[in-house]
N, C-alpha and C positions, 0 to 999 in steps of 0.2 A: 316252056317259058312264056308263051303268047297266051295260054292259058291261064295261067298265074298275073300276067299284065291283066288280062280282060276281068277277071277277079277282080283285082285291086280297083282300075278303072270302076267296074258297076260298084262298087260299095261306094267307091267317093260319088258317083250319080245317085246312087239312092237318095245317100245321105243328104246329099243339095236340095231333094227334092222336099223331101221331109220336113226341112226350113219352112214352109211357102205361110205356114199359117200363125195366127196370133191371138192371142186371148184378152187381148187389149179392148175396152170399150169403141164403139162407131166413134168418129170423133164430129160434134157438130156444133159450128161456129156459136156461141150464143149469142142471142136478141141484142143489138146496141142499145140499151138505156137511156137513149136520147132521144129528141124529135126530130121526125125524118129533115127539117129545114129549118135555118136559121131562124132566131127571135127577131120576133116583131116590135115597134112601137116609137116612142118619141127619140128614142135616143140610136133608133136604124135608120138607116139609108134603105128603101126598099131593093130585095134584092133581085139580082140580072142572070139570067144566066150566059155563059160562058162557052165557045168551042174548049177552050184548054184552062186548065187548070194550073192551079200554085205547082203541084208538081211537075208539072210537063211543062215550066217556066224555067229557062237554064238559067242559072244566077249570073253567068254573064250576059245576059239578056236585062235581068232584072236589073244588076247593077250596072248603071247606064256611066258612070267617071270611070275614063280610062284609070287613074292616079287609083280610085277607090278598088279598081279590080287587081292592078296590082300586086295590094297590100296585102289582098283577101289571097290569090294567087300565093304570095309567103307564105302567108300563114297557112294553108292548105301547105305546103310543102314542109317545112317546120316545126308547125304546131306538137309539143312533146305529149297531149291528152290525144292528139290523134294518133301519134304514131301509137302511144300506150293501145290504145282502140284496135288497130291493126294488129300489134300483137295478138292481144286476146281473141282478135278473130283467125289468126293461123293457127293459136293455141288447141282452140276450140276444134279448128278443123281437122287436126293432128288427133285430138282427141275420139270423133267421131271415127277416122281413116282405121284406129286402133281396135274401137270396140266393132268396128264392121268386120275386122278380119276374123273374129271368134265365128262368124258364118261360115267363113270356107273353113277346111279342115288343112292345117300345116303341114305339110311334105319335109322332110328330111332326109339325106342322102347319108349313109353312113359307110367307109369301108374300115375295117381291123382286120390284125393278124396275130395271131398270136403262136408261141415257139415254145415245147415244153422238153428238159430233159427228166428222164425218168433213167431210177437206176435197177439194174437188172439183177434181181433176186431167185430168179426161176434160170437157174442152168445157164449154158454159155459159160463167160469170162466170169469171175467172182467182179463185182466191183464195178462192169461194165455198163455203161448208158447208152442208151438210145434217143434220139432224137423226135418228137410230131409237129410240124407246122400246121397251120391252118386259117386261111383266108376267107374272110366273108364281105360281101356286095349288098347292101340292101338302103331299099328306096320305101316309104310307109309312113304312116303318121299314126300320132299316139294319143289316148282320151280326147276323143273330138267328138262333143255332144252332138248328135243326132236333133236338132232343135224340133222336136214332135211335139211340143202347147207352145213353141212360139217364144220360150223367155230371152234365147240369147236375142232372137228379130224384134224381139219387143226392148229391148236394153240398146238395140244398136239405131233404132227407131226415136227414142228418146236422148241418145247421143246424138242425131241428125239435128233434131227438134234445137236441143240446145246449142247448136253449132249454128243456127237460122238464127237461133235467138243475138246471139253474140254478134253476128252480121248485120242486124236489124241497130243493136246498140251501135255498131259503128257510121251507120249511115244517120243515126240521129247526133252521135259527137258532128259529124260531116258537117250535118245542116247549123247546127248549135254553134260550131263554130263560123261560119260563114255568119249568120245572124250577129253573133256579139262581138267582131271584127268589124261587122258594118256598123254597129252601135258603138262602139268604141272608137272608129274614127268619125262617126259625127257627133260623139260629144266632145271631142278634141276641137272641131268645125266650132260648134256652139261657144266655147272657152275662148277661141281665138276671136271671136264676134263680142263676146263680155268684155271681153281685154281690150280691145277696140273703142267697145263705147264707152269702157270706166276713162281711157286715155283719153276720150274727146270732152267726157263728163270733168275730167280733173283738169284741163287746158282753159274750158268756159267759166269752172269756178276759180279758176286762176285772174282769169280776165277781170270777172266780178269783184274778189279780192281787190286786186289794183286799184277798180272804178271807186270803191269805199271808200279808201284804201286815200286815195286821191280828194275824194268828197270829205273826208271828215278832216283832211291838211286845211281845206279850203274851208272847212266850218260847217260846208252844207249837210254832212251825214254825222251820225253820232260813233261812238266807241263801238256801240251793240252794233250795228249794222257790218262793222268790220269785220267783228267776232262770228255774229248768223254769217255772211259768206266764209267765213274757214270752216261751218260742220260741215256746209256740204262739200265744198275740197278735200276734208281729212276723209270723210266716208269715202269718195270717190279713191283714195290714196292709197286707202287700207283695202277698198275691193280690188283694187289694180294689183298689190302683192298676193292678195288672195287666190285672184284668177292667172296670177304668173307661177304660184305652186300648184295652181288644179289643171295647168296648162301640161305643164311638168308630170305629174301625177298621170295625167290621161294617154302622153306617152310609152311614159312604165306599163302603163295597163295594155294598152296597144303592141308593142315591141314584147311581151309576154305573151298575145297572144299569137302573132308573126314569129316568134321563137328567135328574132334578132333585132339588131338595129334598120330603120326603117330610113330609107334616104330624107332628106331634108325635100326633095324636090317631090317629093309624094304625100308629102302633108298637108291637109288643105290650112286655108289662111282665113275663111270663112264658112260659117252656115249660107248654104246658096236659101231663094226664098222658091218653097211649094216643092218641096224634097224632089227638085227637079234630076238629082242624083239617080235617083230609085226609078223603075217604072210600076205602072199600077198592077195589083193583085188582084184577079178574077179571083171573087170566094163562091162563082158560082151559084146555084139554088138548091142542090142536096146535099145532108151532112155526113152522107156515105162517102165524101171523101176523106174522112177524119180514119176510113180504114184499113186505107195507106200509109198513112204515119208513120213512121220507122217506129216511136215507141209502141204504137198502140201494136204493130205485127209483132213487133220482142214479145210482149205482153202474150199473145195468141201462140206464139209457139212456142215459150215457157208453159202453156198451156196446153198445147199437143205433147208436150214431154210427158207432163204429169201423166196425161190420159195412157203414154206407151208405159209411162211405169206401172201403171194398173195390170197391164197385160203381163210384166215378168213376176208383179204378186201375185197375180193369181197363178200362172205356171208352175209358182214352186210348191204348189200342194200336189202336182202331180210328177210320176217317178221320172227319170232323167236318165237316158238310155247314151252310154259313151262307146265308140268305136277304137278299134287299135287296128291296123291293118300293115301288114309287107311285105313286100314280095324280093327276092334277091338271088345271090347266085354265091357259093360255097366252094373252092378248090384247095387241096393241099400247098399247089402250088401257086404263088401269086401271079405268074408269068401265063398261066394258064385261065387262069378266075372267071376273063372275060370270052374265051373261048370256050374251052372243054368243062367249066365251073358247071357243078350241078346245082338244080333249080329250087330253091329254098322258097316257100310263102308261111304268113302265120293271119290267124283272123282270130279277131276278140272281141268281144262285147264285156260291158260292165253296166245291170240295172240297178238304180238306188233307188229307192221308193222311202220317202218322208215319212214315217212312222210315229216319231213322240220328238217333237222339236219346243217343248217348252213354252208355246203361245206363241217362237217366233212370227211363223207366218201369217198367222191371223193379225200381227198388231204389225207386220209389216204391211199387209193390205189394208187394213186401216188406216196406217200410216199414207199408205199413196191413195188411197181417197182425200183423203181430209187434204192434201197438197192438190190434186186436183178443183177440190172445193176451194184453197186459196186462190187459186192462180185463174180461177173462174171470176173470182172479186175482182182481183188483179186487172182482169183486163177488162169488165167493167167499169171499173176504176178510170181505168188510164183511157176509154173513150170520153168517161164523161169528162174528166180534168180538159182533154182535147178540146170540149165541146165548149168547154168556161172559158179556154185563153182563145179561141176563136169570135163566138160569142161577145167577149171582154174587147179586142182590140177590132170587131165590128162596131162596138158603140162607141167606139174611140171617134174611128171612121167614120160615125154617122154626122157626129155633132164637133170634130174638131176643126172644121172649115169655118161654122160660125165662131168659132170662138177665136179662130186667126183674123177674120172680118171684126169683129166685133174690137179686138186688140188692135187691131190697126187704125182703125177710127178712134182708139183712146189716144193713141202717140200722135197721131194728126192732131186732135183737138189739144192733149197737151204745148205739145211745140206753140201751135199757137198760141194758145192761153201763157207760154212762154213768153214768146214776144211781146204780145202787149203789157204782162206785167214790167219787162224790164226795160220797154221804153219806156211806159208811164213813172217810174220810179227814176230814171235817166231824166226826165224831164219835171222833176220833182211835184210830181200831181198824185203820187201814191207812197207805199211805204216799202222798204227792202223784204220786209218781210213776208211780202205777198210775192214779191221775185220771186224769193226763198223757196217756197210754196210749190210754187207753180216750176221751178226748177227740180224739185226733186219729185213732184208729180211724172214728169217728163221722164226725168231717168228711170222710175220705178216701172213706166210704161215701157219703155226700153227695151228693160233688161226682160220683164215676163213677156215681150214678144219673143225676141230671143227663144224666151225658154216653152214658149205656144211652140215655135216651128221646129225645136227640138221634139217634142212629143207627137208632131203630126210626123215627121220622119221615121221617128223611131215605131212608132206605130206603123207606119206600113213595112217597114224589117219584122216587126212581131210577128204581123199577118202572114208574109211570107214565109215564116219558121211553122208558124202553128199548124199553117194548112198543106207543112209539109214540101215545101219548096226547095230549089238547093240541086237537087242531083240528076234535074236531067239532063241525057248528053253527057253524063259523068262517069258511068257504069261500062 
């Protein structure tokens, strides 16, 4: 029996051994497509380097409002695309767990008995029967490829690959989500600051009304003067309804992506100024950070799959050697099996050698080149795309300070040029219409401040997404 065990035992060692190798191409990262360091010129900010980077930035660090972490905290918990993302990544794993076990070879335990009467034609009794029992014990596995060119380790390699890949996709839902939670509660911020100034806008063209309003009872102002102060009240009237369904609207958007209702006491009530919300983003001085990205590594080992699929098309042009091994113990009597049972083993090989398979295997191997050569695009691709939204919301960065400067000096000089016009008109040395004027100059400045320090926020959320930011401390 010990002999028959040690049998069995070396063939399942060989066989493990036999695994080790793979016919799969060297696999080797290709050249980034970019330039080693961000663009230069009028619309950068020259760049700094950095101890840490967007990634080694935990987004509770980043996001600096208790309220705003929160939200993001829901939605991390909630969110139905991320839980969907988790699935596919236990799916995935589950998947790989499957194709790895075609490496080891399956064990089976099996015991039958079987009882036969036969009846007695040779002498004795006429008519009479006799009885055979017989018990059998056996432990063995069955067609278990000997992987000799590597296709099952090349297929269970490429099940890994795709199982990275799938991981990669959910740490980029991660960050995607934390990004457009934070841009979603500050364009709620920015609405609630619209809505604010249309109310303060619609209140002073109220005022105005009345002073007309007053002046033309008295003779001093005409009809038209009445009429110009109502367009800019009714504008103000109409963006105030406007901004109380995009207020509305921006919640839906928000509470969609938190997966519920969102407290009232966690809503902001304003755009604060200089996205004092946020903290700033090192984008450092090399673009080799772009090859961390959660997308750009999916990218990369979608690409190591291809290359392990190369290895199981080539395998299958060579023959494929299957084992059957058992070893076990045989008694008439059951009661006995495990004691006095006599010692039963079986050994088998089965070679199949590919012969006339129709073109399959050549245009199989074809076929996982040519996906190899996609998925090579693929992640060329998805560095450069990295390198445009990086890139893109550096020029953001570079030039959206003056353009915050530059708007806020327009709403200073309008206000003013407010008041003088509607004292001089108050004091009848000018015309309403130049009030007019210079009042909805005002407001128009206003409102695209507002909408400057919306873009300078949300651009630094960009930044932090593009360059990969989001999960550290999260893992």
């Amino acid at each position: 029996m010990r002999k028959h065990a040690s049998t069995f035992t070396l063939a399942a060692a060989v066989s493990l051994v036999l695994t080790g190798c793979t016919m799969a191409p060297r696999y080797q990262r290709p050249a980034a497509p970019v330039p080693d360091t961000w663009p230069g010129g009028a619309a950068y900010a020259p760049a700094q380097a950095s101890e840490k980077t967007a990634a080694e930035l935990p987004w509770r660090e980043f996001i600096q409002d208790d309220k705003l972490q929160k939200v993001i905290e829901q939605a991390l918990a909630n969110n139905r695309d991320l839980r969907s993302a988790l699935a596919n990544i236990q799916s995935a794993r589950a998947q790989y767990r499957i194709q790895r076990s075609d490496l080891l070879p399956k064990i089976n335990g099996t015991v039958s008995g079987t009882q036969q009467h036969t009846l007695n034609t040779f002498g004795g009794v006429a008519g009479s029967t006799f009885e055979n029992e017989f018990y059998t014990a056996n432990l063995g596995f069955s067609a278990f490829e000997l992987d000799l060119f590597g296709r099952v380790r090349s297929l269970s390699n490429a099940a890994l690959q795709t199982y990275l890949a799938t991981s990669e996709a959910g740490r980029a839902t991660r960050i995607s989500l934390i990004a457009e939670t934070a841009s979603a509660y500050l364009t709620l911020a920015a609405d609630n600051s619209r809505y604010d100034l249309a109310k303060r806008t619609l209140e002073s063209a109220q005022r105005s009304m009345e002073v007309t309003q007053k002046r033309l009872e008295a003779g001093v102002s005409s009809r038209l003067d009445v009429r110009q102060a109502e367009t800019i009240y009714q504008q103000a009237k109409a963006d105030l309804a406007n901004t109380t369904a995009l207020i509305a609207q921006d919640r839906n958007a928000l509470e969609l992506l938190t997966g519920g209702r969102v407290p009232d006491e966690l809503l902001p009530s304003e755009l604060p100024e200089n996205h004092q919300w946020l903290a700033d983003v090192p984008a450092g001085l090399s673009s080799s950070v772009l090859l961390s990205r959660p997308d750009v590594l999916q990218a990369e080992h979608q690409l190591q799959s291809a290359n392990a699929n190369i290895g199981a098309a080539r395998a299958a042009f060579f023959p494929r050697l299957s084992l059957t091994a058992s070893t076990g113990l045989a008694s008439p009597e059951l009661s006995n099996l495990f004691s006095d049972g006599a010692s039963i083993w079986s050994l088998g090989a089965n070679l199949a050698v590919p012969i006339f398979q129709g073109g399959a295997n050549v245009a199989n191997l074809a076929y996982s080149n040519a996906q190899r050569d996609l998925y090579v695009s693929q992640y060329e691709l998805a560095i450069q795309t990295a390198f445009r939204e990086v890139a893109d919301a550096l020029a953001v960065r570079g030039t959206i300070q003056d353009q915050l400067n530059a708007q806020r000096a327009l709403v200073d000089a309008a206000a003013d040029s407010y008041q003088l016009a509607d004292a001089r008109y108050t004091k009848g040395v000018d015309t309403f219409l130049n009030a007019l004027d210079a009042q909805r100059t005002l407001y128009n400045a206003e409102k695209s401040l507002v909408s400057a320090r919306l873009t300078a926020s949300n651009n630094v959320v960009t930044l932090y997404r593009v360059l990969g930011g989001g999960l550290a401390g999260e893992e």
